[in-house]
RODO-2510 file (C-alpha; in nm, 4 decimals, decimal comma):
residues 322
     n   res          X          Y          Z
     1     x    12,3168     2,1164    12,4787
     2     x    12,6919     2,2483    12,5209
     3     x    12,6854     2,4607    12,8472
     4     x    12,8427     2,7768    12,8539
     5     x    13,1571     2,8037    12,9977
     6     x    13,1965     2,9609    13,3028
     7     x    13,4529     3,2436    13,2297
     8     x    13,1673     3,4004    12,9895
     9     x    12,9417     3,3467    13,2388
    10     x    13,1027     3,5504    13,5062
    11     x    13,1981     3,8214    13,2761
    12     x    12,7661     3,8962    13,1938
    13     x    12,7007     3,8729    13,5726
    14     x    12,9496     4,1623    13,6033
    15     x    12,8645     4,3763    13,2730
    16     x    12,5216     4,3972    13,4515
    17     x    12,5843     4,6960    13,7039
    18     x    12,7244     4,8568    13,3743
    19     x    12,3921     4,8708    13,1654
    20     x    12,1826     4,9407    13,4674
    21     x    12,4329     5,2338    13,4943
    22     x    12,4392     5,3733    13,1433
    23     x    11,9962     5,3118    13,1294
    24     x    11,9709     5,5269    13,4243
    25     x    12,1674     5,8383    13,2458
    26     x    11,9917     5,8112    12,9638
    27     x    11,6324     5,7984    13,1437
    28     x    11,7069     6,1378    13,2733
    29     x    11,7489     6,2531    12,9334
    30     x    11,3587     6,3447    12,9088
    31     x    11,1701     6,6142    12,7693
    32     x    11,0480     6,7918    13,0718
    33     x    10,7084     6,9195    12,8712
    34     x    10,6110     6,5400    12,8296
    35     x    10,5621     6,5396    13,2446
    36     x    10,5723     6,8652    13,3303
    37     x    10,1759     6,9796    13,2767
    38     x    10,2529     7,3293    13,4193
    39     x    10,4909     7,3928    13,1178
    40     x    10,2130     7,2985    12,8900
    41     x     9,9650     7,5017    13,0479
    42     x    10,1975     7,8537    13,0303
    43     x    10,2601     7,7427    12,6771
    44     x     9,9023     7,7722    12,5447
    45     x     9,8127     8,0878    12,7995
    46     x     9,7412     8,4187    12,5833
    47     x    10,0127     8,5840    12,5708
    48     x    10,0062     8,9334    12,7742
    49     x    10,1132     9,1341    12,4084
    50     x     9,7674     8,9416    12,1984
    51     x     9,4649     9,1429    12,1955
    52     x     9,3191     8,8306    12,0764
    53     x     9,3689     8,4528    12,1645
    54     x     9,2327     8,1265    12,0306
    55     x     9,3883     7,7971    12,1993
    56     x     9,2685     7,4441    12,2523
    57     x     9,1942     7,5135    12,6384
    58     x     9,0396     7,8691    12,5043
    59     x     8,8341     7,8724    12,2152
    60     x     8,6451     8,2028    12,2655
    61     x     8,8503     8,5475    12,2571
    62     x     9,0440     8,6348    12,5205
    63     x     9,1019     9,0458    12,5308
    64     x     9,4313     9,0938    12,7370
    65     x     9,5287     9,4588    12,7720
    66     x     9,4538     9,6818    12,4613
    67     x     9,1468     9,8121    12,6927
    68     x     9,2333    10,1652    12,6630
    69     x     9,1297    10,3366    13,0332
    70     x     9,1086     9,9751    13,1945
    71     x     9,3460     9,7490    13,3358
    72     x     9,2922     9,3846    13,4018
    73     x     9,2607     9,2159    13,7167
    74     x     9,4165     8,8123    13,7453
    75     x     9,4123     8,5347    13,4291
    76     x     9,0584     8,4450    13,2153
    77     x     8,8595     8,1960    13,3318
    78     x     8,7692     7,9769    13,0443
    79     x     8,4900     7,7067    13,0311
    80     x     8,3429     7,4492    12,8182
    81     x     8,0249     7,2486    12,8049
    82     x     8,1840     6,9766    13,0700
    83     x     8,1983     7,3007    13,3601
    84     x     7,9985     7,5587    13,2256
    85     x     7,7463     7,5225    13,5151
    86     x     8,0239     7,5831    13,7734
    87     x     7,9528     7,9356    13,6292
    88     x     7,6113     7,9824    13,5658
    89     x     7,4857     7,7023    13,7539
    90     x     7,0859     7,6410    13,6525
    91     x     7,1357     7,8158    13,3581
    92     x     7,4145     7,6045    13,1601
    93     x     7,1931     7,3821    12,9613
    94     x     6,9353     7,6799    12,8482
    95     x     7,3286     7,8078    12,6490
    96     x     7,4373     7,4884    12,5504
    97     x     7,0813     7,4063    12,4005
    98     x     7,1557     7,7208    12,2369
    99     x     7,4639     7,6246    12,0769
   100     x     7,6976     7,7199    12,3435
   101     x     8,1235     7,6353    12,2530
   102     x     8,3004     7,7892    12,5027
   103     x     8,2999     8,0940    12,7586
   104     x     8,5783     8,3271    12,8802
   105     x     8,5389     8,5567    13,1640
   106     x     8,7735     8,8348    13,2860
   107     x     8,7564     9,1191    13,5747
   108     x     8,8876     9,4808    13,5227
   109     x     8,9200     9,7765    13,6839
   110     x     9,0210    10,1217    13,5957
   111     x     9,3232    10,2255    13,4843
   112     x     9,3747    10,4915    13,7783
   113     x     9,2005    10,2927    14,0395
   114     x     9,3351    10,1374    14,3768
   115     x     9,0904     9,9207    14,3590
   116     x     9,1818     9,5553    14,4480
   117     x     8,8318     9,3769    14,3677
   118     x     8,6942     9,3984    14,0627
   119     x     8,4602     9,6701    13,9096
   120     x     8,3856     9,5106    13,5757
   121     x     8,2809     9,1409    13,4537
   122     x     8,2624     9,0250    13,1004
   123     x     8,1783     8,7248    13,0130
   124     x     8,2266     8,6475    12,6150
   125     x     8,0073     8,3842    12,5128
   126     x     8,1439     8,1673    12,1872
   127     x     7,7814     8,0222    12,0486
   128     x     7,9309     7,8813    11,7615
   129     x     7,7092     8,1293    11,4976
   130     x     7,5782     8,4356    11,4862
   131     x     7,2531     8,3682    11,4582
   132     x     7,2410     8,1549    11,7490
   133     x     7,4089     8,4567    11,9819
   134     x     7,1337     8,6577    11,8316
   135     x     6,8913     8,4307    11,9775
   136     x     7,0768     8,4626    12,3426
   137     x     7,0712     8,8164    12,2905
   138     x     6,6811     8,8155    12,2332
   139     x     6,6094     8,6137    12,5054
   140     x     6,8404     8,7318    12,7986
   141     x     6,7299     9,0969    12,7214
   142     x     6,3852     9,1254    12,7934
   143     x     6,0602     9,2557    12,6367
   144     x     6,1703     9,6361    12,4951
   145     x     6,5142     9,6673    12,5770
   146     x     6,6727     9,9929    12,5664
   147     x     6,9323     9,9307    12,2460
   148     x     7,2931    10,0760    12,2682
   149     x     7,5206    10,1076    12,0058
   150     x     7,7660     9,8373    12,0741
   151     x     7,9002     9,5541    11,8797
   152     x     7,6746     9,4177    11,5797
   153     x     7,3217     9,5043    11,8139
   154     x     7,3387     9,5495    12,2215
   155     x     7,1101     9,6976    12,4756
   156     x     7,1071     9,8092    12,8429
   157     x     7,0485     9,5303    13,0792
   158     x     6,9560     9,5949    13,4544
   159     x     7,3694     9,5487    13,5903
   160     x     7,5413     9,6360    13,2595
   161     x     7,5461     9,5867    12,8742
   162     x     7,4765     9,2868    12,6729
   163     x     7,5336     9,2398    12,3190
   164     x     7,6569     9,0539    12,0209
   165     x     7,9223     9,1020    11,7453
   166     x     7,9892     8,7650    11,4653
   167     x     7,9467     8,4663    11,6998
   168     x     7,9906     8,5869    12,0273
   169     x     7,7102     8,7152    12,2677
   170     x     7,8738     8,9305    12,5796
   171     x     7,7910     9,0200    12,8850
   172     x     7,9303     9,3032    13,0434
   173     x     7,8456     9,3791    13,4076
   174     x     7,9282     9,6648    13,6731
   175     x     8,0326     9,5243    14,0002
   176     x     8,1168     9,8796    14,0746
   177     x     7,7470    10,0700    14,0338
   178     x     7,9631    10,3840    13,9366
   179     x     8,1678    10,1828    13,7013
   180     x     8,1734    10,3444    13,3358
   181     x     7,9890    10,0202    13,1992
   182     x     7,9255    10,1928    12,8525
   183     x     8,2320    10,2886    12,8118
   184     x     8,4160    10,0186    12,8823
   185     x     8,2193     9,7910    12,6249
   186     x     8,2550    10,0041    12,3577
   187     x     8,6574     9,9881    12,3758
   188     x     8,6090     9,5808    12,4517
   189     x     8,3801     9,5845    12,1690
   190     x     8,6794     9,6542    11,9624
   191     x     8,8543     9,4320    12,0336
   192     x     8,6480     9,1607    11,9210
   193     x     8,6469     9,0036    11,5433
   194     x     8,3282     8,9888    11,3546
   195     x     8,4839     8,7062    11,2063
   196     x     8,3435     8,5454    10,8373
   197     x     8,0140     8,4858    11,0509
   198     x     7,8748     8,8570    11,1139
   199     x     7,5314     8,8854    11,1602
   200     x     7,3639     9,0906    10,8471
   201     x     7,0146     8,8927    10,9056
   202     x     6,7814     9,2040    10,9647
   203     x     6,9417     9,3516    10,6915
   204     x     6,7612     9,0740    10,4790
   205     x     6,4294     9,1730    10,6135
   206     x     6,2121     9,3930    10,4168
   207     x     6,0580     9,7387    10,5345
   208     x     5,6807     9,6593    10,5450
   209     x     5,5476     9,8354    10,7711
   210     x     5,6226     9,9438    11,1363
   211     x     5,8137     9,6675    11,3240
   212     x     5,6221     9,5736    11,5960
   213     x     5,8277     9,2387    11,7514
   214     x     6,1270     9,0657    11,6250
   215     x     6,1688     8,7161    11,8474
   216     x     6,4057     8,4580    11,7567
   217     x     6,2786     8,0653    11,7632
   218     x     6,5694     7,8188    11,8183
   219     x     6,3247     7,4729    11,6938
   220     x     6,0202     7,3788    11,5923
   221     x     5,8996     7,6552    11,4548
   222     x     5,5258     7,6617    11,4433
   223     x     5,5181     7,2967    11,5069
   224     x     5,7510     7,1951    11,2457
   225     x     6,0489     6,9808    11,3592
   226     x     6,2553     7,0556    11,0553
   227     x     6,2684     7,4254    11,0572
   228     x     6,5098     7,5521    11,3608
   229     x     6,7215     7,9577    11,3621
   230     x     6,3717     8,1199    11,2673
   231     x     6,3968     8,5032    11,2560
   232     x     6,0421     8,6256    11,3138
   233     x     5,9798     8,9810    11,2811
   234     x     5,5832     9,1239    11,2750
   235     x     5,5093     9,4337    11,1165
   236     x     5,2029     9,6301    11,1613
   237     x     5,1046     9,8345    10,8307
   238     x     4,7672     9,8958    10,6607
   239     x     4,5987     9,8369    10,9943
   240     x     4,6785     9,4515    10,9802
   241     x     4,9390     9,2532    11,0868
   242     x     5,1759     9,0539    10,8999
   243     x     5,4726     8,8472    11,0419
   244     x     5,7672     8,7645    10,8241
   245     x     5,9875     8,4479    10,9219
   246     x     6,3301     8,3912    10,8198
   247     x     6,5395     8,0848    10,7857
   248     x     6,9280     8,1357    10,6336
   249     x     7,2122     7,8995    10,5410
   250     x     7,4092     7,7429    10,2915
   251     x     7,2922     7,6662     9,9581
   252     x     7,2619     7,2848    10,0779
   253     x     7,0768     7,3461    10,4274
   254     x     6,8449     7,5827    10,2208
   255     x     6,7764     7,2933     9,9430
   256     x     6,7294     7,0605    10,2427
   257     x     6,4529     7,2579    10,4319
   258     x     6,3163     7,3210    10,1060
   259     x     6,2633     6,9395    10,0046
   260     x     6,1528     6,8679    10,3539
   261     x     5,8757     7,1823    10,2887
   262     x     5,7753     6,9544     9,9726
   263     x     5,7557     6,6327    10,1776
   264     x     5,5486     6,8038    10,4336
   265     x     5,3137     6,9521    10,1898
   266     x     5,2803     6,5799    10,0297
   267     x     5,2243     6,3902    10,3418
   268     x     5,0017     6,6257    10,5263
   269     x     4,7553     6,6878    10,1767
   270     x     4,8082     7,0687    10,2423
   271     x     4,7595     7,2742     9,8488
   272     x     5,0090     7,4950     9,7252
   273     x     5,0462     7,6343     9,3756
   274     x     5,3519     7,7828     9,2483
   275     x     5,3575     8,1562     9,1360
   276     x     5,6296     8,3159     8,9403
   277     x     5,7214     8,6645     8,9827
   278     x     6,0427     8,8679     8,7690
   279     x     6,2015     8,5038     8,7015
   280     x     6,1556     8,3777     9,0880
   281     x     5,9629     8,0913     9,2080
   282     x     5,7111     8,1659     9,5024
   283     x     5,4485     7,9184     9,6525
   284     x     5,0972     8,0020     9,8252
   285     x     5,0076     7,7544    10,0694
   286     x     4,7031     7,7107    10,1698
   287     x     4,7057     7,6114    10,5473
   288     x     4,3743     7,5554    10,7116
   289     x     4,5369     7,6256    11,0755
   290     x     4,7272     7,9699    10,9302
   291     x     4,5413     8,0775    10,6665
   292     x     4,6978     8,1599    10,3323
   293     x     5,0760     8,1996    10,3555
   294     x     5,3806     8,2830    10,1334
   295     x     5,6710     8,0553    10,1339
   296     x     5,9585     8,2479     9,9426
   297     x     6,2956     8,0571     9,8702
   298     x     6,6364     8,1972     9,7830
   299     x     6,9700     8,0424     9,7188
   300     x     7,0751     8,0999    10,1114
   301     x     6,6927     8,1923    10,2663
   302     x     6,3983     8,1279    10,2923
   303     x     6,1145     8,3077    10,3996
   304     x     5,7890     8,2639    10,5409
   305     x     5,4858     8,5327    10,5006
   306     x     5,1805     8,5195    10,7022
   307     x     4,9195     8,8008    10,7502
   308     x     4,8362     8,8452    10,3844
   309     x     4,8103     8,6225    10,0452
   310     x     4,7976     8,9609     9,8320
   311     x     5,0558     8,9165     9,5875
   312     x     5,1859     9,2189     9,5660
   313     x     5,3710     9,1850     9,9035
   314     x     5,6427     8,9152     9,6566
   315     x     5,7437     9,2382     9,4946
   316     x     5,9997     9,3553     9,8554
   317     x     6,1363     8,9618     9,7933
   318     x     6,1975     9,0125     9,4091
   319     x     6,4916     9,1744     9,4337
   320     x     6,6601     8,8428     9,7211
   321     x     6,8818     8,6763     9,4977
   322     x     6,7355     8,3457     9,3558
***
């Protein structure tokens, strides 16, 4: 092989200190967001003019100003499923059982006040759907809670308010005993979407009889693993007892839960007969453990009727559309 001569090779050995040169300008030609995390971080922070902010970091609403007689104290504190218990430690997997997405928490005090520490807490709970912050609701509250009208249903709790509104369940506490708590949740109410996922269940209930209990069952109801989001609501009328349960969804989870019903039935040798009533389909099930029971479907419910096999109870699900 032909060697190179040396002329050529004395002129690379001294174009060397040039292209070190000319790399290290053009490495400081960066974009300072690609290593600068703080930049990215003030980026996706609500910005002070939102009433409302969904980002990556902060899924659930963020309510920044627009609380008229309030002022807020520091930045939200968002979590997530990874560090939820870093806020209610012992508690965290009870929410995220429950469906929990995300959390944001903020401090406020009044507008007029000196006050340095905080006076008011909420916490804004994102459980992914309304049904499921219903269930919080239900089960954070207490037997008999005193209801208040905030957001979609909210009662008094023993430091504040809780209540829900679409898919958020929120907690709003008084630090400050003399802190207006009512008042302030009714103006943070507002500022909270109800989103395409507002909670109209109860209005799906019929009126029976005098409500007597309304509990929410998150899975398993009465021992079967396929039915889970149960509203249960037991009426007392006619001196008897009779409990309605509700299931909701799309037209698919509905036709699911339905076809597992059918497999169930098949399986476990349990009777049923189909009745028809003004062009719906109803069944009667004869359960040797419940008793006789209606099992109602719709397109998007389904509902369960124990307490009573007289048929004239189908007439307040006639009207559900089929």
């Amino acid at each position: 092989m032909k060697s190179v001569p040396l002329k050529y090779r004395l002129f690379l050995i001294a174009l060397l200190p040039v292209i070190a040169a000319v790399l290290y300008v053009k490495g400081q030609r960066y974009d300072p967001a690609l290593i600068d995390f703080r930049a990215v971080v003030r980026e996706a922070a609500p910005s002070s003019a939102a009433s409302l902010q969904f980002t990556r970091e902060s899924p659930a609403p963020t309510a920044v100003g627009g609380i008229t007689g309030f002022r807020q104290l520091g930045q939200p504190h968002n979590y997530t499923k990874e560090n939820l218990y870093e806020h209610v430690d012992g508690h965290a997997e009870y929410f995220i059982g429950a469906g929990f997405m995300a959390l944001t928490v903020m401090e406020y005090v009044t507008a007029d006040s000196k006050a340095t520490a905080a006076e008011i807490q909420s916490e804004v709970f994102d459980m992914g759907k309304s049904i499921q912050a219903f269930g919080v609701l239900v089960d954070e509250s207490g037997e008999n809670p005193a209801p208040v009208s905030v957001g979609t249903m909210g009662f008094k709790s023993s430091g504040g308010v809780n209540f829900i509104k679409g898919r958020f369940y929120v907690k709003i506490s008084a630090i400050d005993p003399k802190a207006p708590i009512l008042k302030f949740a009714k103006a943070f109410d507002a500022t909270l979407p109800s989103g395409k996922d507002s909670f109209q269940v109860f209005a799906r209930l019929p009126n029976i009889g005098n409500v007597a209990n309304t509990r929410f069952i998150k899975e398993g109801y009465r021992g079967l693993d396929f039915l889970h989001n149960v509203v249960e609501r037991e009426y007392s009328t006619g001196g008897k007892k009779i409990t309605v349960a509700l299931i909701t969804g799309s037209q698919q989870e509905i036709h699911s839960v339905m076809s597992s019903f059918h497999e169930y039935f098949k399986k476990s040798g349990m009777p049923n007969e189909k009745l028809e009533r003004g062009g719906r389909e109803f069944y009667r099930v004869m359960d040797k453990y419940e008793g006789n029971w209606f099992l109602i479907p719709s397109r998007d419910a389904i509902f369960g009727v124990f307490g009573s096999d007289d048929e004239k109870i189908l007439e307040y699900f006639i009207k559900e559309k089929a």
